[in-house]
VEXMITI-747086 format. One record per residue: residue in one letter; y, x, z of N, C-alpha, C in turn. Coordinates in steps of 0.2 Angstrom, whole numbers, padded with zeros to 4 digits, always signed. Each point is the difference from the previous one (the first is absolute). Last residue first. Layout:
BEGIN
AYXZYXZYXZ
...
This chain:
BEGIN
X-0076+0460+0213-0003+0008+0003-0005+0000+0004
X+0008-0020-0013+0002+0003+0004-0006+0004+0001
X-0005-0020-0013+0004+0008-0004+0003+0006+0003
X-0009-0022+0007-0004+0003-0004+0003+0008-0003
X+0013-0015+0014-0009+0005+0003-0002+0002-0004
X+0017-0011-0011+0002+0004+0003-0004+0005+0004
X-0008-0021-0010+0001+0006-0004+0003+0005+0004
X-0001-0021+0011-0006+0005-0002+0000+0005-0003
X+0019-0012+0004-0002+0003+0006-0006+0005-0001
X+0009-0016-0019+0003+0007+0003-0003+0006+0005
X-0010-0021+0000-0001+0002-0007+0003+0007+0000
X+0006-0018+0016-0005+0002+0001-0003+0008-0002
X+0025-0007+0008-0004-0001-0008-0009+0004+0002
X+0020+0002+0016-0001-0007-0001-0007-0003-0004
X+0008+0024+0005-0003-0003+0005-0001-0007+0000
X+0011+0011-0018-0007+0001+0001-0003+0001+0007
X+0024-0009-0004-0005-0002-0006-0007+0003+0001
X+0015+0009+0013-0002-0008+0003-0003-0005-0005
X+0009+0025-0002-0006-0002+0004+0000-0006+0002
X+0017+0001-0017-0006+0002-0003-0008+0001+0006
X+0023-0006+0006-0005-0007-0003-0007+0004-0007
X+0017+0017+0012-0004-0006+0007-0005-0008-0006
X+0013+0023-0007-0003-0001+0001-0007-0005+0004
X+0023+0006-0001+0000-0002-0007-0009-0001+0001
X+0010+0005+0020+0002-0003-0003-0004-0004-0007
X-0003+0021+0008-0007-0005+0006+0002-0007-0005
X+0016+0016-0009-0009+0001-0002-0003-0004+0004
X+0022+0004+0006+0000-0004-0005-0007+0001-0001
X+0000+0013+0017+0002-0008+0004+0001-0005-0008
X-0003+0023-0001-0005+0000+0002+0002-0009+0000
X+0017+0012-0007-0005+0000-0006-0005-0003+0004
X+0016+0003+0015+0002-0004-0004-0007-0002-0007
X-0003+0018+0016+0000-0005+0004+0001-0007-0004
X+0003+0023-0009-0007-0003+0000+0000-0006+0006
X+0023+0008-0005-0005-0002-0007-0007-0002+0002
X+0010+0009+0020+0003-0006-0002-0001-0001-0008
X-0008+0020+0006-0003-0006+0005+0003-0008-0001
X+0010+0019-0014-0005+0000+0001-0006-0005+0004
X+0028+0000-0003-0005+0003+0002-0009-0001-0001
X+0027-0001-0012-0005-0007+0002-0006+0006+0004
X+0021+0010-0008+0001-0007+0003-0005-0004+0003
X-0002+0022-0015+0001+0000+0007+0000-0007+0006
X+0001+0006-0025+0006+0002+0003+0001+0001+0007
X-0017-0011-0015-0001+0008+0000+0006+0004+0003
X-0004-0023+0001-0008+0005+0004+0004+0007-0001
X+0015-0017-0008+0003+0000+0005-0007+0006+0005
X-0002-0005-0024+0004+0003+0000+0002+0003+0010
X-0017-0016-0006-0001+0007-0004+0004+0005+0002
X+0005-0023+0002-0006+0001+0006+0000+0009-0001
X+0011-0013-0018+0006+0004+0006-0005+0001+0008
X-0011-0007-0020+0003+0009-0003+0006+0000+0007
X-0012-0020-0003-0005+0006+0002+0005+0004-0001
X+0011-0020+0009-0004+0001-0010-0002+0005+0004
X+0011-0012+0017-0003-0006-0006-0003+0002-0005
X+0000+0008+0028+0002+0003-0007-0003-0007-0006
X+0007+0001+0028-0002-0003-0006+0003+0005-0007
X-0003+0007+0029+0006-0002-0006-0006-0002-0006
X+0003+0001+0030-0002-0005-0006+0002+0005-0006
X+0009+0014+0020-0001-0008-0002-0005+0000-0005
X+0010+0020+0010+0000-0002-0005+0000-0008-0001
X-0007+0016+0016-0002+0003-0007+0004-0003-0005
X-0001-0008+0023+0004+0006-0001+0001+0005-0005
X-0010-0022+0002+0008+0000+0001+0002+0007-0003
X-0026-0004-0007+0004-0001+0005+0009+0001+0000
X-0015-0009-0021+0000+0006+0004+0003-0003+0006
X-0014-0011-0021+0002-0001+0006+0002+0007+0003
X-0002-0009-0028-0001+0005+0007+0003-0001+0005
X-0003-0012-0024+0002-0001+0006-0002+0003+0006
X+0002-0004-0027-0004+0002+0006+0003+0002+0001
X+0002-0016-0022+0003+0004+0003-0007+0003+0006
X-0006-0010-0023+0001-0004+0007+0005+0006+0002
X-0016+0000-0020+0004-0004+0002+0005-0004+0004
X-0016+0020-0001+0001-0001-0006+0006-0005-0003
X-0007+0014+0021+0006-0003-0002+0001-0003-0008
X-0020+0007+0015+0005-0005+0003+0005-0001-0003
X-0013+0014-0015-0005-0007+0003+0006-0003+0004
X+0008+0021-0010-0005-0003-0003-0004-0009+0000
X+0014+0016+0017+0004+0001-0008-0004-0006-0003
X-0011+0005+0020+0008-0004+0002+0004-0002-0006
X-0017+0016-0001-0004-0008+0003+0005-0006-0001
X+0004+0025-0004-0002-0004-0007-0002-0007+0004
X+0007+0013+0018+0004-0001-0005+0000-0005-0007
X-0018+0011+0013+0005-0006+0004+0005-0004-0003
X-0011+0019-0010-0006-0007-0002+0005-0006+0006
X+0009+0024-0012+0001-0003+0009-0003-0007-0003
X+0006+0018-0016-0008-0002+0001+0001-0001+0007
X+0023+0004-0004-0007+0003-0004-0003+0000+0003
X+0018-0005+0014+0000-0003-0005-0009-0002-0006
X+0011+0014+0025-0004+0002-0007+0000-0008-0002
X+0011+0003+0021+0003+0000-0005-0002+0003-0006
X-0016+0000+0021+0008-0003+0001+0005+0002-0008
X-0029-0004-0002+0006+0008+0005+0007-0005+0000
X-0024-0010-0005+0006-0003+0002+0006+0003+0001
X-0028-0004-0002+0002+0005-0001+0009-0003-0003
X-0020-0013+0017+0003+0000-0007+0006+0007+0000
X-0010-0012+0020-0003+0008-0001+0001+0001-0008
X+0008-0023+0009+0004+0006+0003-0003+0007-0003
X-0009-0019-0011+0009+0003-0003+0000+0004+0006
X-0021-0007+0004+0000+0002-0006+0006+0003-0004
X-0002-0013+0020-0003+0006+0002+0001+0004-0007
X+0006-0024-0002+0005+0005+0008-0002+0007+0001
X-0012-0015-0014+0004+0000-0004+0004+0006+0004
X-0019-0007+0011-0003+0004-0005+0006+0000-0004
X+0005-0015+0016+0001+0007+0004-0006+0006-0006
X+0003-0023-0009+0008+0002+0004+0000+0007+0005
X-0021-0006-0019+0003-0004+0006+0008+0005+0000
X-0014-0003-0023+0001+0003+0005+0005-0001+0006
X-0005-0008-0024-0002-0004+0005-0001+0006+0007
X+0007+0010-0021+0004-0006+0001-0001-0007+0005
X-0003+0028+0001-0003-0005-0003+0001-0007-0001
X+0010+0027+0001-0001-0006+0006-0003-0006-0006
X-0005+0029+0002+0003-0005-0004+0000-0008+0005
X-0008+0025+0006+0006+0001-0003+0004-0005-0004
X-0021-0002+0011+0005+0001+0004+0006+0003-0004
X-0018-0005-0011+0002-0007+0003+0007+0003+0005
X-0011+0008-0023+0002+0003+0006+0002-0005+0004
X-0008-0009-0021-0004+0008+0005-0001+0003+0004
X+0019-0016-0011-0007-0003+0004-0006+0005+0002
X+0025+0007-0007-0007+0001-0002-0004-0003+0004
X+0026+0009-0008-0002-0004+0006-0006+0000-0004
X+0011+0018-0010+0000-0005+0001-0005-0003+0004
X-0002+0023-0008+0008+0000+0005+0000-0009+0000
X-0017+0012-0010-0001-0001+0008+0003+0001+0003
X+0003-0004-0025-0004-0003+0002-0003+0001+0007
X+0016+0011-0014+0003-0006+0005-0008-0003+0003
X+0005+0016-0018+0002+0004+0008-0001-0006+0004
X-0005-0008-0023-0006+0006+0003+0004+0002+0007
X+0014-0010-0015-0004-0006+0004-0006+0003+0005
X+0024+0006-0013-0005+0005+0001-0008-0005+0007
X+0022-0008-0015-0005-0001-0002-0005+0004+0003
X+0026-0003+0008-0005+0007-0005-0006-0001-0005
X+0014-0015+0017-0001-0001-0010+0000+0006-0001
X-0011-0003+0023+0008-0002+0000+0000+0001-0009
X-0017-0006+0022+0001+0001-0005+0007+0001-0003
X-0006+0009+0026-0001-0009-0004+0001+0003-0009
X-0005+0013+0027+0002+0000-0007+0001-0007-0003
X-0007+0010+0026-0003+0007-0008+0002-0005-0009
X-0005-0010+0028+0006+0002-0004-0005+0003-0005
X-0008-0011+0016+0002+0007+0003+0004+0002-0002
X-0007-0021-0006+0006+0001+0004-0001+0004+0004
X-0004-0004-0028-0004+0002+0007+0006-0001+0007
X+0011-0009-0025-0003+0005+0006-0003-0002+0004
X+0006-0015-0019+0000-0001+0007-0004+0008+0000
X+0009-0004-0024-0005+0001+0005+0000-0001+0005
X+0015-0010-0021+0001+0005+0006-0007-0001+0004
X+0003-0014-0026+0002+0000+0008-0002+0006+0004
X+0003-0009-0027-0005+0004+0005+0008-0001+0006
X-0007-0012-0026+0004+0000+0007-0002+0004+0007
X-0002-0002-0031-0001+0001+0008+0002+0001+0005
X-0004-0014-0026+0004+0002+0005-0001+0004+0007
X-0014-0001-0025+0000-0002+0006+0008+0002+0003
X-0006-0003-0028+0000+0005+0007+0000-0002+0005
X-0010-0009-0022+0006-0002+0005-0001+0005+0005
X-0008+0005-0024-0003-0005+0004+0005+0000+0006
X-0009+0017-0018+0009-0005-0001-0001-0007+0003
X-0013+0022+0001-0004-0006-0001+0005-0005-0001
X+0007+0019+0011-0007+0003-0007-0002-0006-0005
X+0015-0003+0020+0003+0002-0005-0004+0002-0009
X-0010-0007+0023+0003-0005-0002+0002+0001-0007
X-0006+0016+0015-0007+0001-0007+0001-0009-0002
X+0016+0011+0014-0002+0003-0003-0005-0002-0005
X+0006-0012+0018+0006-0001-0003-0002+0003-0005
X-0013+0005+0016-0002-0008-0003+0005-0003-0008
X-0002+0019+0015-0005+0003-0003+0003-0007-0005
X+0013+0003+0017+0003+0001-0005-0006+0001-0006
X-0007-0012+0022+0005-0003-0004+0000+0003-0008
X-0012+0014+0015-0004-0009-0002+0005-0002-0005
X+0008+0017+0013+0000+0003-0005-0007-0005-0004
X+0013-0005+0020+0003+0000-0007-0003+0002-0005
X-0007-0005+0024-0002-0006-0006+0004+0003-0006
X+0005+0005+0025-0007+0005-0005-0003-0003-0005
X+0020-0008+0009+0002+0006-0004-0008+0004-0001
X-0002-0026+0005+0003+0006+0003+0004+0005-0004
X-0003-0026-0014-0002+0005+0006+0004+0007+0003
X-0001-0022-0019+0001+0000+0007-0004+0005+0003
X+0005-0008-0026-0005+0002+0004+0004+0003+0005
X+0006-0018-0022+0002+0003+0004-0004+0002+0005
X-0004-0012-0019+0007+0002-0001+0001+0004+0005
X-0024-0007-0009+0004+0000+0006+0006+0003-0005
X-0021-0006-0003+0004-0003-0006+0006+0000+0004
X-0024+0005+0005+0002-0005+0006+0007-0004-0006
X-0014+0019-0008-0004-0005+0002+0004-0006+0002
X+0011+0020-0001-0001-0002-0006-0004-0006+0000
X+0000+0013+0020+0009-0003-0003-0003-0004-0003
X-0017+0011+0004+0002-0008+0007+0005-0002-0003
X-0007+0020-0010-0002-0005-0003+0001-0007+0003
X+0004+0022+0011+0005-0004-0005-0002-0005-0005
X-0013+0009+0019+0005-0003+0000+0006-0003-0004
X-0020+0011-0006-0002-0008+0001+0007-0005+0006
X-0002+0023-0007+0000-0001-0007-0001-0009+0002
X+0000+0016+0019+0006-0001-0003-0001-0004-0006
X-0020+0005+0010+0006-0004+0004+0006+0000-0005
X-0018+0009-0006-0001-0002-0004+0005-0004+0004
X-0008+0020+0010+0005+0000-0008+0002-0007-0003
X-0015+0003+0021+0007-0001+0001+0007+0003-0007
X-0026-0001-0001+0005-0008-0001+0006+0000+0002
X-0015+0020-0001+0002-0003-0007+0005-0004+0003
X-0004+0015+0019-0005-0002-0004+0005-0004-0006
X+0009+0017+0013-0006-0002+0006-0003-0005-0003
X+0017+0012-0011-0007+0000-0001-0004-0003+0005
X+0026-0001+0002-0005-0005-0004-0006+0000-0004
X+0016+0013+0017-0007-0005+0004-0003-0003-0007
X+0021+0016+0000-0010+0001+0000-0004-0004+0002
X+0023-0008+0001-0002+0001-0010-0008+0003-0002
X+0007-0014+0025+0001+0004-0002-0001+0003-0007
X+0002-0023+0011-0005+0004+0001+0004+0006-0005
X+0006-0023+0002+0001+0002+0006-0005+0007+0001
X+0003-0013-0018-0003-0002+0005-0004+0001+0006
X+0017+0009-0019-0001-0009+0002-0003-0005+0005
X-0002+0024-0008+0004+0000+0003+0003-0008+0004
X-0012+0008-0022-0004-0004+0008+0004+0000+0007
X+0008+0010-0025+0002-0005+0003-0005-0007+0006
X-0004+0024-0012+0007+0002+0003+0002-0009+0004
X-0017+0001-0015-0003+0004+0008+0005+0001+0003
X+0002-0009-0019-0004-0006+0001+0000+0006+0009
X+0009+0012-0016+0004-0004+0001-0001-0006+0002
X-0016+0017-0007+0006+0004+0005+0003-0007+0002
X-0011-0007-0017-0007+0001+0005+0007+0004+0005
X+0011-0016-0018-0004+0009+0000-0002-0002+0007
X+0007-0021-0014+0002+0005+0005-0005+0005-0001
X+0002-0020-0014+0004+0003+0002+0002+0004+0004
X-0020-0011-0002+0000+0003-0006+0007+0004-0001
X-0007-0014+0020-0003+0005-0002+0003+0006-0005
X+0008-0022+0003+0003+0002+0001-0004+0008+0000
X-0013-0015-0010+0007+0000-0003+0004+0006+0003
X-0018-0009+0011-0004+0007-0004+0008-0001-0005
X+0002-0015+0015-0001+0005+0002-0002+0005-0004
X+0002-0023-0008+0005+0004+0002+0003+0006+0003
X-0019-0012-0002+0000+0004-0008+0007+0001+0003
X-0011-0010+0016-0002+0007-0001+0003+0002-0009
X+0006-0022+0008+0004+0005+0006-0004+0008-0003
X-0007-0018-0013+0007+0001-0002+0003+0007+0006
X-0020-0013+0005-0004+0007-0008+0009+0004-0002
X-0006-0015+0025+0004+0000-0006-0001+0008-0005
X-0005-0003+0024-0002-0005-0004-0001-0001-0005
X+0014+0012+0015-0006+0003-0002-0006-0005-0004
X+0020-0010+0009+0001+0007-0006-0002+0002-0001
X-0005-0014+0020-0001-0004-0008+0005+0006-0005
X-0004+0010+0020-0006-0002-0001+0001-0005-0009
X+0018+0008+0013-0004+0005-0002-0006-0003-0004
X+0019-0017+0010-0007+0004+0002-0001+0006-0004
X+0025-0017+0006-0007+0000-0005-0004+0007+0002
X+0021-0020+0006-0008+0005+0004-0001+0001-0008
X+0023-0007+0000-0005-0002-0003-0005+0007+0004
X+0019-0017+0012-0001+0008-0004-0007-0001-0003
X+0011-0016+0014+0005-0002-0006-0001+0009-0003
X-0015-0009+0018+0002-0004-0005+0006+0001-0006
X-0001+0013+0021-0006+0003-0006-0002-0009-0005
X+0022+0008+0019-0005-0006-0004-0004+0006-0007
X+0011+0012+0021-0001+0002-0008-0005-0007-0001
X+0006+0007+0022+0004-0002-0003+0000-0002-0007
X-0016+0013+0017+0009+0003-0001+0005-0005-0003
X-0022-0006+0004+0002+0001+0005+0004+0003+0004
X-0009+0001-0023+0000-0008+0002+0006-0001+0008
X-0010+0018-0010+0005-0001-0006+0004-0007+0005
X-0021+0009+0009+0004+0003+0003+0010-0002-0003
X-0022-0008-0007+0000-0003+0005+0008+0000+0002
X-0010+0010-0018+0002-0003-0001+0004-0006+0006
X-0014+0019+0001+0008+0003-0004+0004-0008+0000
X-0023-0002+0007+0003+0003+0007+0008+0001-0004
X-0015-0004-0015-0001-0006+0002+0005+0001+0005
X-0006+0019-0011+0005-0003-0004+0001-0007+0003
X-0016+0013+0009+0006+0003+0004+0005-0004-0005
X-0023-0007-0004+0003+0000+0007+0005+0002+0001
X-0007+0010-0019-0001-0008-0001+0004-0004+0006
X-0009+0021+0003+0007+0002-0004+0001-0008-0001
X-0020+0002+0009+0005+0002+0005+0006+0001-0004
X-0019-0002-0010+0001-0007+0003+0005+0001+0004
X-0003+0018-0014+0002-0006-0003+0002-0007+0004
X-0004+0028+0005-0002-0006+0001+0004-0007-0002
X+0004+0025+0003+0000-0002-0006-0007-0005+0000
X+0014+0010+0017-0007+0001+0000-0002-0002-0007
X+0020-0003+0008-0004-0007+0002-0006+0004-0001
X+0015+0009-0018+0001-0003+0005-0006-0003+0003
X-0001+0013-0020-0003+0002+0005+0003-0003+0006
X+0007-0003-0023+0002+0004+0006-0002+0004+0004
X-0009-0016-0016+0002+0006-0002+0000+0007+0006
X+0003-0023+0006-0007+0002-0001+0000+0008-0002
X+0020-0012+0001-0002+0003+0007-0005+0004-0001
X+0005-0013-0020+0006+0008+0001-0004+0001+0008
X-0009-0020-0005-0002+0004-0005+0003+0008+0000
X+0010-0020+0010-0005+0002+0003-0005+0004-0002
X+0024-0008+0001-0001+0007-0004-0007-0001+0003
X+0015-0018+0000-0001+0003+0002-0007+0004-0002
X+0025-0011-0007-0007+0004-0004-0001+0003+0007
X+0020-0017-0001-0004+0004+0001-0007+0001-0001
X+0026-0009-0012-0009+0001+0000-0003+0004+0004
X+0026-0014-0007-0005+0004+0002-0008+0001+0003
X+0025-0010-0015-0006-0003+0002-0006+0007+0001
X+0029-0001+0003-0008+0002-0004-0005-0003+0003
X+0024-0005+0006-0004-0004-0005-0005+0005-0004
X+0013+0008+0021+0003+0003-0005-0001-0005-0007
X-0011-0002+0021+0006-0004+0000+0003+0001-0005
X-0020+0010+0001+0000-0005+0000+0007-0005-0001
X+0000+0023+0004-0001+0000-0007-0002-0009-0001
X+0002+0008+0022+0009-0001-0002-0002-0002-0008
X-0019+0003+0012+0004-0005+0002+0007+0000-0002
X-0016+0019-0004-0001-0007-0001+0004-0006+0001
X+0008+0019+0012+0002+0001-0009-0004-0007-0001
X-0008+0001+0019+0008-0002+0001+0002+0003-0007
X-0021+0007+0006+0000-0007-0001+0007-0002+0000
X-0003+0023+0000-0001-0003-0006+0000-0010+0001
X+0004+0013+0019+0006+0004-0006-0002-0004-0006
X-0017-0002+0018+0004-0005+0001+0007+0002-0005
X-0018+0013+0001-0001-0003-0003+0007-0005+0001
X-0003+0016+0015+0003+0001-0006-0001-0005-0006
X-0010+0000+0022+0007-0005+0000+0004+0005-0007
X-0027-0011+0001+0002+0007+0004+0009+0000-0001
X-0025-0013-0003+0007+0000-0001+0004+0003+0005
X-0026+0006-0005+0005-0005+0003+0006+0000-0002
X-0021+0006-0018+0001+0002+0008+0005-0004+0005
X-0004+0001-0025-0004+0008+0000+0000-0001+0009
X+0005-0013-0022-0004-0005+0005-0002+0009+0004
X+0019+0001-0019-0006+0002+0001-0001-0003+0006
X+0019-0009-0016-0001+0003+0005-0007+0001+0001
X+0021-0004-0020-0007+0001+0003-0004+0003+0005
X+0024-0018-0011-0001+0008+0005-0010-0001-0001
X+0020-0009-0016-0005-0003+0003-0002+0010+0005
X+0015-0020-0019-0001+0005+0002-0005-0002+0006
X+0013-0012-0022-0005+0000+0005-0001+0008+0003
X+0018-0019-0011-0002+0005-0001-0004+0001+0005
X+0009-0019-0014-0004+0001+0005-0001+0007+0001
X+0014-0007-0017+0001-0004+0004-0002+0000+0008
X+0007+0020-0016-0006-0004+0002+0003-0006+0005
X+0015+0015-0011-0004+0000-0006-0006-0005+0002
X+0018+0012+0015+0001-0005-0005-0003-0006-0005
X-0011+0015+0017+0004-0005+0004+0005-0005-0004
X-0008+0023-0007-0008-0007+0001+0003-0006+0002
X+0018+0018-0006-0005-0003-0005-0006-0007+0001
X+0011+0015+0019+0004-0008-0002-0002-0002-0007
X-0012+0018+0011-0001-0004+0003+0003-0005-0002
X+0002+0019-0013-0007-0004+0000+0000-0006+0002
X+0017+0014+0007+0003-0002-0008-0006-0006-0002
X-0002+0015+0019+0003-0007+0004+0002-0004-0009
X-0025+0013+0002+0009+0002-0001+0004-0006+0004
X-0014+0009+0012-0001+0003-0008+0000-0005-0004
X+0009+0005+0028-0004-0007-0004+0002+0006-0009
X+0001+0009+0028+0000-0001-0006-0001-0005-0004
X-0002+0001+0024+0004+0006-0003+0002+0002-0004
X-0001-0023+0016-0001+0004-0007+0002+0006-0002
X+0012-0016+0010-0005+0003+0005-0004+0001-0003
X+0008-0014-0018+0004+0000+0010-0006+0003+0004
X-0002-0007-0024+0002+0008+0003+0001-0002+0006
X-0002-0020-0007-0005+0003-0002-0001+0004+0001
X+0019-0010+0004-0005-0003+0003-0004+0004-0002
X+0014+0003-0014+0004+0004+0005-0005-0004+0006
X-0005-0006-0021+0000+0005-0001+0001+0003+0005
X+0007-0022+0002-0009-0001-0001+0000+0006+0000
X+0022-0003-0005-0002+0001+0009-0008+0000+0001
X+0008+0001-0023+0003+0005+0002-0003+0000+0008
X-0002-0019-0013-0006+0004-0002+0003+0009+0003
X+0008-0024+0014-0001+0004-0006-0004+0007-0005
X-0002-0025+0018+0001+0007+0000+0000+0003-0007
């Protein structure tokens, strides 16, 4: 594969990537180029995530050698889990379960913990580094990261020192490349930023599209406006507004039909983004309609599914019936992986509601 298709794999369904110039530099210049997603152990596997796990997988095909960092130190901060250690610890064991049971060999991804980069004299002096380049306004503008509003960041010190210890993940790690949502940019460009102050390797960033609530109300778009979006995206908080990856066939059925889905709205339609985003990442869909409707009709790319919703052609019920049926689908060897797997099984009680 050429360094031009590797670049076009990498963007693909992506809203953005900073820079696509950056991205064929790293790819010319690194034999190995490494990149890496960090995820907070904050609760269940929930179906927006699945956006990121399938970017992971294309950057791996793409020959980046990738890193998940689980964030068990960023949760804590967080206040995820109750800000219980043994519990966040357990939810990255569960993350990992889950990786596994979408298809993601974790043999050929580098784990690695919060825990051993809190370790290291080198990780904290990199903090107080990135520190050194930011303004106190500009560390508070950017908690937004974590999923928390710009005035939540007096609710005590540590959730200041979140960001500064995200970008030091980069620089720690020696990454070419940083994988996340669109509520990750202002992490990224912080990174790129205080890169340049220090004539040290700018990160590449690859942001992916929000999974909407599916009451609706919104998804990320390259505004960078990350603060409106935080109670417009899917949210393991809200169980009923999000499907979970190990959720049965009639909790998958109940939860797209009372999904927000008006007849030819396109925007912020979570049925839609299901169908754009996750079902069709790879694959055509295939709606079953009656004769009189029409027949069967298969769409190959998103944009003619899109195109044909907002024109009226594809009706609402028959979207949520087709999204509903690819989803049981795509998700069936994930429920039977944690009805098989003892370990799995555990953690999931443990962490269910």
């Amino acid at each position: 594969m050429g360094v031009e298709s590797r670049v076009d794999l990498i963007a693909r369904n992506s809203l953005e990537i900073i820079t696509r110039e950056d991205a064929l530099n790293a790819l010319q210049t690194s034999s190995s180029p490494k990149g890496y997603i960090g995820v907070e152990p904050s609760g269940l596997f929930h179906l927006g995530w699945l956006i990121w796990v399938n970017k992971f997988r294309d950057m791996m095909e793409a020959g980046i050698s990738m890193t998940l960092l689980e964030a068990t130190w960023h949760a804590w901060i967080n206040d995820k889990l109750g800000g219980d250690l043994k519990k966040i610890h357990a939810c990255a064991k569960y993350i990992e379960h889950s990786l596994t049971a979408l298809g993601i060999d974790l043999s050929k991804v580098n784990v690695v913990k919060a825990d051993e980069l809190v370790e290291d004299k080198a990780y904290w002096e990199g903090i107080l580094r990135t520190a050194k380049q930011l303004s106190l306004s500009r560390i508070k503008r950017a908690v937004t990261i974590m999923g928390r509003k710009e005035d939540e960041a007096s609710i005590d010190f540590s959730k200041l020192i979140y960001p500064c210890m995200q970008v030091e993940d980069i620089f720690y790690l020696d990454l070419d490349f940083c994988l996340g949502g669109m509520d990750q940019r202002r992490a990224h460009v912080l990174a790129r930023e205080v890169a340049e102050a220090y004539s040290i390797k700018k990160p590449v960033a690859v942001h992916t599209p929000l999974l909407s609530a599916l009451q609706g109300g919104g998804r990320m778009d390259v505004s960078g406006e990350e603060e409106g979006m935080i109670d417009m995206k899917m949210s393991k908080s809200k169980p009923d507004t999000c499907i979970f990856i190990h959720d049965s066939p009639d909790q998958i059925r109940s939860k797209i039909a009372s999904a927000y889905c008006p007849p030819k709205t396109v925007e912020m339609n979570p049925v839609l983004d299901i169908a754009k985003y996750i079902l069709m990442w790879n694959k055509p869909l295939e709606l079953s309609r009656p004769a009189k409707y029409g027949g069967n009709i298969t769409f190959e790319r998103p944009d003619a599914l899109i195109e044909a919703y907002r024109a009226g052609i594809v009706h609402p019920l028959d979207l949520k019936n087709g999204v509903s049926g690819g989803l049981i689908s795509l998700l069936d060897p994930v429920r039977r992986y944690f009805s098989s797997n003892a370990e799995a099984s555990a953690l999931l009680r443990l962490l269910s509601p």
